[in-house]
C-alpha positions in Angstrom: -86.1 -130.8 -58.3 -84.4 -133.0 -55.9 -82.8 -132.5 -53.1 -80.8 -135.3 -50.4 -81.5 -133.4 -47.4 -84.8 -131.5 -46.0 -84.3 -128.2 -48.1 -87.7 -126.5 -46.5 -90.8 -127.2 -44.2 -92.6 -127.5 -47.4 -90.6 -130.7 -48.5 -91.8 -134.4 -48.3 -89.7 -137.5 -47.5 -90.5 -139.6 -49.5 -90.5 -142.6 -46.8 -93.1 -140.6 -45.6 -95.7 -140.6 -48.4 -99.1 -142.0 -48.2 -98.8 -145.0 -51.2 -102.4 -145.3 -51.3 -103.4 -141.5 -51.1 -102.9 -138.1 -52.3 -100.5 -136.4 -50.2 -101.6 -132.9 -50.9 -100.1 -129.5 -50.6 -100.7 -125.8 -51.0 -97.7 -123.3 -51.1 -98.9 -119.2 -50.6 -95.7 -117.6 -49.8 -96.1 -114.5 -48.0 -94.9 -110.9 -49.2 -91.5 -111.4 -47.9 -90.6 -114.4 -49.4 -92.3 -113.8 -52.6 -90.1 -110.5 -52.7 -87.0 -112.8 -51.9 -87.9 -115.2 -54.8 -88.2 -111.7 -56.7 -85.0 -110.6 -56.3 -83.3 -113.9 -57.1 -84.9 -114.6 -60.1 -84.1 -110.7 -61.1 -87.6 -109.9 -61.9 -89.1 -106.3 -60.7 -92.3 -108.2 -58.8 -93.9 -111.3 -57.9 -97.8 -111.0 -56.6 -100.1 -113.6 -56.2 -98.0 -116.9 -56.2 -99.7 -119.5 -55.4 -98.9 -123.3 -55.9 -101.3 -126.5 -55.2 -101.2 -129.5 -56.1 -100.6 -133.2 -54.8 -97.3 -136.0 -54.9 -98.9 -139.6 -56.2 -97.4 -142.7 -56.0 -96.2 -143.9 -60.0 -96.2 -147.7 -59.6 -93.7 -149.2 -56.9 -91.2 -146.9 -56.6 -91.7 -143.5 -58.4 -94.2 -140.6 -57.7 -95.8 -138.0 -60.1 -96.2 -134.1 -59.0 -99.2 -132.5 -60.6 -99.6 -129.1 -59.3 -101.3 -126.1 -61.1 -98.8 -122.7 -60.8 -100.7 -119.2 -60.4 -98.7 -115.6 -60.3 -98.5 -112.3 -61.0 -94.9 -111.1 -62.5 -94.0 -108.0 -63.3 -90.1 -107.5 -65.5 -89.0 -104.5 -67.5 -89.9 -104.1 -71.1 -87.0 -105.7 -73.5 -86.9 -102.6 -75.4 -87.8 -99.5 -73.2 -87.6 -101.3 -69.3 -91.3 -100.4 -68.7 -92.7 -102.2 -66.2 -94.5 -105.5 -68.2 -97.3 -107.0 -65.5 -97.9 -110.8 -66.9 -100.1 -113.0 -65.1 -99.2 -117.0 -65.3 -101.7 -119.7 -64.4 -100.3 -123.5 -65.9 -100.6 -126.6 -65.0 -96.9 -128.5 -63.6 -96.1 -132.1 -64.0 -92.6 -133.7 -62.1 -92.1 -137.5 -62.4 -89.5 -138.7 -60.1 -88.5 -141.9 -61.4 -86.3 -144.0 -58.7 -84.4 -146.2 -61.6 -83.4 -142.3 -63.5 -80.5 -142.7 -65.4 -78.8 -139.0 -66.9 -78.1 -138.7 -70.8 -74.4 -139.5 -70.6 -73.8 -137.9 -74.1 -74.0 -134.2 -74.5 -75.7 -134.5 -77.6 -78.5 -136.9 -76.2 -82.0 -136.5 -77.5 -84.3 -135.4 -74.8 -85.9 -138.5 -72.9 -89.5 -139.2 -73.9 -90.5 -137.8 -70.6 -89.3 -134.7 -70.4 -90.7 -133.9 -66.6 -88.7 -136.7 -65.1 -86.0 -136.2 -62.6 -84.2 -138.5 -60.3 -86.0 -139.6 -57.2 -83.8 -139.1 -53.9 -85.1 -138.7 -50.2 -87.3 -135.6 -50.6 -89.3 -134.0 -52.9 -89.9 -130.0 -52.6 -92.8 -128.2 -53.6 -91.0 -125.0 -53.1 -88.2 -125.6 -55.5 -90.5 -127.4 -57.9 -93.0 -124.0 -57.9 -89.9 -122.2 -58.3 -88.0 -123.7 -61.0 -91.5 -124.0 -63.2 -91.8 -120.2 -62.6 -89.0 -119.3 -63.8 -89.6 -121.9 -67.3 -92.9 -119.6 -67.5 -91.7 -116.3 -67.5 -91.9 -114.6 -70.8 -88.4 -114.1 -72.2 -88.6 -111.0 -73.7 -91.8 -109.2 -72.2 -93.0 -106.1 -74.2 -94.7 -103.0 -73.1 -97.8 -102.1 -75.7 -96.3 -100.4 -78.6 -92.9 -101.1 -77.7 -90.9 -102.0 -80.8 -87.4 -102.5 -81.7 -87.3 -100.8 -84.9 -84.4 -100.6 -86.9 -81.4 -100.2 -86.2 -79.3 -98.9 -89.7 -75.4 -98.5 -89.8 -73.4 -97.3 -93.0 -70.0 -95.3 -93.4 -70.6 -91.6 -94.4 -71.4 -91.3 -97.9 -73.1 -95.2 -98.8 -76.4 -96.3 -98.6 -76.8 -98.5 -96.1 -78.7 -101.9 -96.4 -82.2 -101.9 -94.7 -84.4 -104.7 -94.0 -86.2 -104.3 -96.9 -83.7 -104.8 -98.9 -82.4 -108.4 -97.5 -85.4 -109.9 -98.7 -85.0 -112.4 -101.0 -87.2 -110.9 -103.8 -86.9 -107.3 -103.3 -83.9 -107.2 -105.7 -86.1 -108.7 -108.6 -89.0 -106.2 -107.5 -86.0 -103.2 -108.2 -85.2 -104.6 -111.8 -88.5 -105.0 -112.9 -89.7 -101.5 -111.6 -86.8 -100.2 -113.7 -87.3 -102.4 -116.8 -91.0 -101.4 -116.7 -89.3 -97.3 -116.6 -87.6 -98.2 -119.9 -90.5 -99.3 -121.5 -92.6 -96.5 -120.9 -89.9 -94.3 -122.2 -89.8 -96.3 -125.2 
């Protein structure tokens, strides 16, 4: 994630960068920002964020983020809103590539690299650690046990279609259950 301004202490100009070394960093927000974060990614708790890595330089002119993202999240159930505690520990990779050109079609195929973005004056950890937590968080977290079940809807007075029975093979399963009936009548 790119910004053209200095979005946070944490960011790096990229005039600034060591060419020849790793220009390190270690993000550990405290409780209050991690309870900021929280609230705008609409999640019940973060714990535990932490986000270290290094910005290398990619040839002349582009520079590869490899960071390794640690938390502890904690979002309601998608069927009963319990509380869901999920821990996430994965590895991050940004390439900010200075000659970036955007898909100008909508319908584009995804670029080979997938982690690039454009390069512009600074790069952020922050909004990097950010943006990669909220690609990690599970998208329907479940409680143990918690299931959907199912969910059946009929006028008074007809059977109404289950699961079961949208199979694609449960209909032959019926009409040989009831041809095997008229045989053993027979």
């Amino acid at each position: 994630m790119m910004s053209a301004y200095a979005p946070s202490p944490t960011a790096f100009r990229v005039a600034d960068l060591s060419q020849t070394g790793p220009n390190e960093f270690s993000l550990t927000p405290d409780a209050a920002e991690q309870k900021r974060i929280a609230d705008e990614l609409g999640i019940l708790d973060l714990r535990k964020l932490a986000f270290r890595g290094g910005i290398r330089s990619v040839g002349q002119k582009d520079w590869r983020l490899e960071a390794t993202l640690g938390a502890t999240v904690i979002q309601p159930c998608g069927v009963t809103l319990e509380p869901v505690t999920t821990r996430i520990d994965q590895p991050v990779v940004r390439l900010f590539q200075h000659d970036y050109a955007e898909p100008e079609d909508l319908e584009a195929e995804m670029p080979e690299d997938a982690d690039a973005e454009p390069l512009g004056r600074w790069i952020d950890p922050a909004e990097v650690m950010v943006e990669a937590l909220v690609l990690a968080l599970p998208l329907y977290p479940r409680a143990p046990g918690a299931e959907l079940g199912e969910a059946v809807f009929a006028e008074e007075g007809v059977q109404a279609m289950r699961d079961e029975d949208a199979r694609p093979f449960a209909g032959l399963a019926s009409l040989r259950d009831r041809l095997q009936g008229d045989a053993d009548k027979e």
